[in-house]
C-alpha positions as CSV (number, residue, x, y, z in Angstrom):
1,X,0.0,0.0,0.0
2,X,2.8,2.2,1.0
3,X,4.9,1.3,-2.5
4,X,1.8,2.4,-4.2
5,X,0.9,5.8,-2.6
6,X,4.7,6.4,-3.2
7,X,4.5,5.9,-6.5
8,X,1.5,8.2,-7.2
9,X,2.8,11.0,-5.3
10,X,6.0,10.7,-7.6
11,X,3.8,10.9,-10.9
12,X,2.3,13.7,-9.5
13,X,5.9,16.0,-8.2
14,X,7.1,14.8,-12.1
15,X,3.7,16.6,-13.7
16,X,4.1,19.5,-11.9
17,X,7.8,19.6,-12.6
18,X,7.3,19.2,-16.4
19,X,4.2,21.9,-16.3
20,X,6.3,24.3,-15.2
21,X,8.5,26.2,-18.0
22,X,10.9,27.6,-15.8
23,X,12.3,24.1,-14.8
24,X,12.6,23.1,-18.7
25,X,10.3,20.6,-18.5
26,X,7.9,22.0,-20.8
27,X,8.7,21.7,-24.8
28,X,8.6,25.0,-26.7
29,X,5.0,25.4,-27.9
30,X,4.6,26.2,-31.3
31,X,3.7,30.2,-32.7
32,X,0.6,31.5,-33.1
33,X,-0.9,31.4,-36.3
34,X,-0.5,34.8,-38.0
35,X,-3.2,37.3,-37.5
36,X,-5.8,38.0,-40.4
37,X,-8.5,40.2,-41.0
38,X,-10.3,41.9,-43.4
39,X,-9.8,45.9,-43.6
40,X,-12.8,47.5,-45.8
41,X,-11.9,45.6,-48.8
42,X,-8.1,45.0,-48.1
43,X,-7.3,41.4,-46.6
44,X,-4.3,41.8,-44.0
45,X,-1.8,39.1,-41.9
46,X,0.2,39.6,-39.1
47,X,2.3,38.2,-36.5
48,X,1.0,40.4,-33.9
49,X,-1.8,42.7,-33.3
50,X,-2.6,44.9,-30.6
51,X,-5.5,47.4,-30.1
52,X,-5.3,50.8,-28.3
53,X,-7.8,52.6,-26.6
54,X,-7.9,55.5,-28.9
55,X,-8.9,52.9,-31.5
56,X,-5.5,52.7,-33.3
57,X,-4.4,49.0,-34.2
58,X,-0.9,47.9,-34.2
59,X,0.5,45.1,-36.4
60,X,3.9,43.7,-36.2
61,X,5.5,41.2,-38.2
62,X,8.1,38.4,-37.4
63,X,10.9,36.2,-39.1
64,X,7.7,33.7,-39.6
65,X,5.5,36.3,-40.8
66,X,5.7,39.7,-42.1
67,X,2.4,42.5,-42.1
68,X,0.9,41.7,-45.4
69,X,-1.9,44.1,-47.1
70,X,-3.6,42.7,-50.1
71,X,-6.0,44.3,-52.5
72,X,-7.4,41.7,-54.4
73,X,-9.4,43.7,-56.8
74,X,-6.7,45.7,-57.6
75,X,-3.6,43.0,-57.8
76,X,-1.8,45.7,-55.2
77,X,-0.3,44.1,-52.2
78,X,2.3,45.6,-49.5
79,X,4.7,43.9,-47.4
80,X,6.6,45.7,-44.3
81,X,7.4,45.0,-40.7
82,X,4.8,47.7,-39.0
83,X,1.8,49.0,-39.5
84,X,-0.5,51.1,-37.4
85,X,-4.0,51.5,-38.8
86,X,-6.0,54.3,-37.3
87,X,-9.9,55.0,-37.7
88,X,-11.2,58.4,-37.1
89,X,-14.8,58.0,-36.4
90,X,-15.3,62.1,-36.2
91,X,-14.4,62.1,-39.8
92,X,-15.1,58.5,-40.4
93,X,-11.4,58.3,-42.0
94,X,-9.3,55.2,-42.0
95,X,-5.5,55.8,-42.3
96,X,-2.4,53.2,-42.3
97,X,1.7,54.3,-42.0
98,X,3.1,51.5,-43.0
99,X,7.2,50.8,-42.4
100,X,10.4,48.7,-42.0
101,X,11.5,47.4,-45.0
102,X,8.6,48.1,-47.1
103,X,7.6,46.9,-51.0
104,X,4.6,47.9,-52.4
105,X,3.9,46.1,-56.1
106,X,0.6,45.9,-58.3
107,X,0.9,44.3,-62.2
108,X,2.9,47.5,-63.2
109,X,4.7,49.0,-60.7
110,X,7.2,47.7,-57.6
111,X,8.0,50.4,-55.5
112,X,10.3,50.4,-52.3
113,X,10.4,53.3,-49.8
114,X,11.1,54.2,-45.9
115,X,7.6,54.3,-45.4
116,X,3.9,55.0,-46.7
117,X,0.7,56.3,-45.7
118,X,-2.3,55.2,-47.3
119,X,-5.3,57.0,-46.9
120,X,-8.0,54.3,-48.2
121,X,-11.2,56.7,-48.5
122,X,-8.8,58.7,-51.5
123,X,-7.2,55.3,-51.9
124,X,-4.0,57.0,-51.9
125,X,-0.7,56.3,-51.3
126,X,2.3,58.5,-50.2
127,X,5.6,57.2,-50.1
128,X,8.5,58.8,-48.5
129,X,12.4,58.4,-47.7
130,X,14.7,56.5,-50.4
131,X,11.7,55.5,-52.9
132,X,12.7,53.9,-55.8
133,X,10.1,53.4,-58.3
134,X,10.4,50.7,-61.0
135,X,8.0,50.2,-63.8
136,X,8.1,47.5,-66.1
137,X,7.2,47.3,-69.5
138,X,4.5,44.6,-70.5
139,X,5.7,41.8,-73.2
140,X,4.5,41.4,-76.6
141,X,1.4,38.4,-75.9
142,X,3.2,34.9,-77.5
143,X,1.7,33.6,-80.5
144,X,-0.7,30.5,-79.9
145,X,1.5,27.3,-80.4
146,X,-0.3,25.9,-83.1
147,X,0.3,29.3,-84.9
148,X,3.9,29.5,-84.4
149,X,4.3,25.3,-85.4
150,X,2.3,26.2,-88.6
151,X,5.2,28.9,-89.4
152,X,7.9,26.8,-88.9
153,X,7.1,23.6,-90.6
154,X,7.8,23.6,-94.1
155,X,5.9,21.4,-96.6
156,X,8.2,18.9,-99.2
157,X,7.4,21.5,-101.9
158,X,8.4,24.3,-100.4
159,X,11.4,26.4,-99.3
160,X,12.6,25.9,-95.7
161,X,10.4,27.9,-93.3
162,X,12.2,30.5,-90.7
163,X,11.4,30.3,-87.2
164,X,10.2,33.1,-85.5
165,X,12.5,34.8,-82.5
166,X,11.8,35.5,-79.3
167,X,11.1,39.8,-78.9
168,X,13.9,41.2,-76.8
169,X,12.8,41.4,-73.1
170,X,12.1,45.1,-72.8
171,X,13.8,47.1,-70.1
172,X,12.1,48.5,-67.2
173,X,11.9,51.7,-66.3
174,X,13.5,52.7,-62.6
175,X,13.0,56.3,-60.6
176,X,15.0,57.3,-57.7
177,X,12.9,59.8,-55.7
178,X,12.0,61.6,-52.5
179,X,8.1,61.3,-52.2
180,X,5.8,59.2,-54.7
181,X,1.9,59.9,-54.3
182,X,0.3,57.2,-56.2
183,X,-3.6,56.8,-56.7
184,X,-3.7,53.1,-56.3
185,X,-7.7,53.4,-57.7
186,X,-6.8,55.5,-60.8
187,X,-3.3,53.7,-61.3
188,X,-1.8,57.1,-61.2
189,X,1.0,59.1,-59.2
190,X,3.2,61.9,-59.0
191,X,6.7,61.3,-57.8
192,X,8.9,64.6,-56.5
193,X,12.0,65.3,-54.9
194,X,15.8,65.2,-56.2
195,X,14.7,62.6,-59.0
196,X,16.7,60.7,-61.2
197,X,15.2,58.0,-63.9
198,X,16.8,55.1,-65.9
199,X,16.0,53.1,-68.6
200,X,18.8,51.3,-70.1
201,X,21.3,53.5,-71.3
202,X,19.4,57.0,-70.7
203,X,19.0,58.7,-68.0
204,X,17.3,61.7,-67.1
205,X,16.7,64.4,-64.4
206,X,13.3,66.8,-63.2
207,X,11.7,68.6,-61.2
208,X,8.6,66.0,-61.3
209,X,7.6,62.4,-63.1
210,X,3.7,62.2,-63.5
211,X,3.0,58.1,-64.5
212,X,0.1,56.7,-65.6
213,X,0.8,52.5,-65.3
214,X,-2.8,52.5,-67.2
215,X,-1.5,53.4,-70.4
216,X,2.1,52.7,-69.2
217,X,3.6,56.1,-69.9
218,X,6.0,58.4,-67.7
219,X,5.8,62.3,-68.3
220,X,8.8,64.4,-67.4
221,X,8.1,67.9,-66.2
222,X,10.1,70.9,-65.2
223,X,13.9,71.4,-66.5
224,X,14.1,68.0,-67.7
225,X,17.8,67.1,-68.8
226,X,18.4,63.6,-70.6
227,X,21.6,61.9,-71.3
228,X,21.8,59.0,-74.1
229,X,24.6,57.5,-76.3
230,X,23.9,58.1,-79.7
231,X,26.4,56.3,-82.3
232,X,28.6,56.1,-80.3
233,X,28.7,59.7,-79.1
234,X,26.9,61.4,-75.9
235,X,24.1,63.3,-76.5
236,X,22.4,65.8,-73.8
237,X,19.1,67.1,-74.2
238,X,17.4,69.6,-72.2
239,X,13.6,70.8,-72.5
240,X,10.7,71.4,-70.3
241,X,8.6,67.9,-71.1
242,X,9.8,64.4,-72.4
243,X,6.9,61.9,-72.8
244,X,8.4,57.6,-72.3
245,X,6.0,55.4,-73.4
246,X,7.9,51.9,-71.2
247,X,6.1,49.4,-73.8
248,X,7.9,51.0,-76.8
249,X,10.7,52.3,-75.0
250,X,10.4,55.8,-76.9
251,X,11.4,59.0,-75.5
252,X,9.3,62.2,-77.0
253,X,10.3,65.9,-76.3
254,X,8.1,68.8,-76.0
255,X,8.5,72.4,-76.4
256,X,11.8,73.6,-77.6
257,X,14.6,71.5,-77.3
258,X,18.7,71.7,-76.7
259,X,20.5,69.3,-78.1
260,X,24.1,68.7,-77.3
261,X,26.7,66.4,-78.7
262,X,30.1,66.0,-77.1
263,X,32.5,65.4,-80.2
264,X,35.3,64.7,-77.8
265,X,34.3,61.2,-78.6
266,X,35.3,61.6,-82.3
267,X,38.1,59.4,-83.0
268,X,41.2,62.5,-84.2
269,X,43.6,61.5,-87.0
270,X,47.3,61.9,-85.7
271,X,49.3,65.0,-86.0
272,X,50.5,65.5,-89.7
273,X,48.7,63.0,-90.9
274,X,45.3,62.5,-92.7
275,X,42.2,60.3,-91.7
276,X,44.1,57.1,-93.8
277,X,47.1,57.8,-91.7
278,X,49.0,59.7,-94.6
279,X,50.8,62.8,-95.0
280,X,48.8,65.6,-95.4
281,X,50.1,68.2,-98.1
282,X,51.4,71.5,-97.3
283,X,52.4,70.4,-93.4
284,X,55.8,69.8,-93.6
285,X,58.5,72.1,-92.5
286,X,60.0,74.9,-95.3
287,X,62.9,73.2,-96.7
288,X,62.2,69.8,-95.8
């Protein structure tokens, strides 16, 4: 009777031991699932949310899981660390500032920044600090595959058909800014600030870049300076408005336009001689 008593009063010291975490009986228990809800029509994850008094919500994201805001109408989605989503029921206004290692990207446009604030009754966007704005330029559709096979098989009678080549992959188009307002309804924004754009090998500088991802064109406005190679030579062109069209990777100026050629590049015949390398008439020394 004694052995047995023993024994039960041992099972029970070992379950309290083990229920106790700070013995190290108890295993690890496995994370939370991530937090989701739904935000108007935005679906959202998080590691962790918390709720204030004043009504403002806190999300924070993890190693497992990151705050992630998806607009699945619009194909827009944001990924960051933080986000603190505040409703203003005097003004019935919902706001979001949204930081730490932030990527915003819909089909058109990936955009990276310090942090944003998105006002969702403009649905508006306003990114600020290090945004870099990078537009890419939608492929040519592919032929059908039984289209293309037709092309390229040739029939006893007739001469060797040629197979059609990929298009060359187009290049996007990238903005270095200081503040991007985007209109994430409209598919529109206005980006501001010490900006420098890239596509390829041009470049150019403004005051402002207007975009329109819609019809996937960029608009230059205000002392606009572009810098290209042009056979071989670089070419600098200044003017108030330059219009890129990112599918056709075309550059159109506006209003009057400098253009400046740095010949410096010209390759110079040697001294004495002509452009085949010969002596040129007339140059020698009297006497000679």
């Amino acid at each position: 009777m004694k052995a047995t008593l023993l024994a039960a009063v041992t099972l029970i010291v070992i379950a309290i031991v083990l229920s106790i975490p700070s013995l190290g009986g108890q295993a690890p228990k496995e994370p939370s699932p991530p937090t989701v809800g739904v935000l108007g029509k935005l679906k959202v994850a998080a590691a962790v949310s918390d709720g204030l008094p004043d009504g403002t919500m806190i999300l924070r994201g993890n190693k497992r899981q990151r705050v992630v805001v998806i607009d699945p109408e619009k194909d827009m989605r944001i990924v960051a660390d933080l986000m603190r989503v505040t409703d203003d029921r005097k003004t019935d206004r919902q706001t979001a500032e949204i930081e730490g290692n932030l990527k915003f990207t819909n089909a058109d446009t990936a955009v990276t920044a310090t942090k944003v604030l998105v006002e969702f009754n403009d649905s508006q966007a306003t990114f600020t600090g290090n945004v870099q704005i990078v537009s890419r330029a939608k492929e040519p559709a592919s032929e059908p595959k039984a289209k293309v096979a037709a092309k390229t098989t040739a029939s006893p009678d007739s001469e060797p058909a040629k197979a059609s080549l990929p298009s060359k992959p187009r290049k996007p188009t990238t903005v270095l800014c200081e503040q991007f307002v985007f209109d994430y309804e409209a598919r529109t924004g206005v980006a501001t600030g010490k900006l420098n754009l890239k596509q390829d090998d041009r470049k150019a500088t403004a005051e402002r870049a207007v975009f329109d991802d819609a019809k996937n064109v960029i608009t230059l406005e205000g002392m606009v300076e572009m810098e290209e190679m042009k056979d071989g030579k670089p070419r600098t062109m200044r003017c108030a408005r330059i219009i890129i069209d990112t599918d056709a990777e075309t550059w159109t100026a506006e209003d009057e336009a400098t253009v400046q050629i740095d010949l410096t590049y010209t390759k110079r015949p040697a001294k004495g001689k002509g452009a085949e390398g010969k002596p040129v008439e007339g140059k020698g020394k009297p006497g000679g």
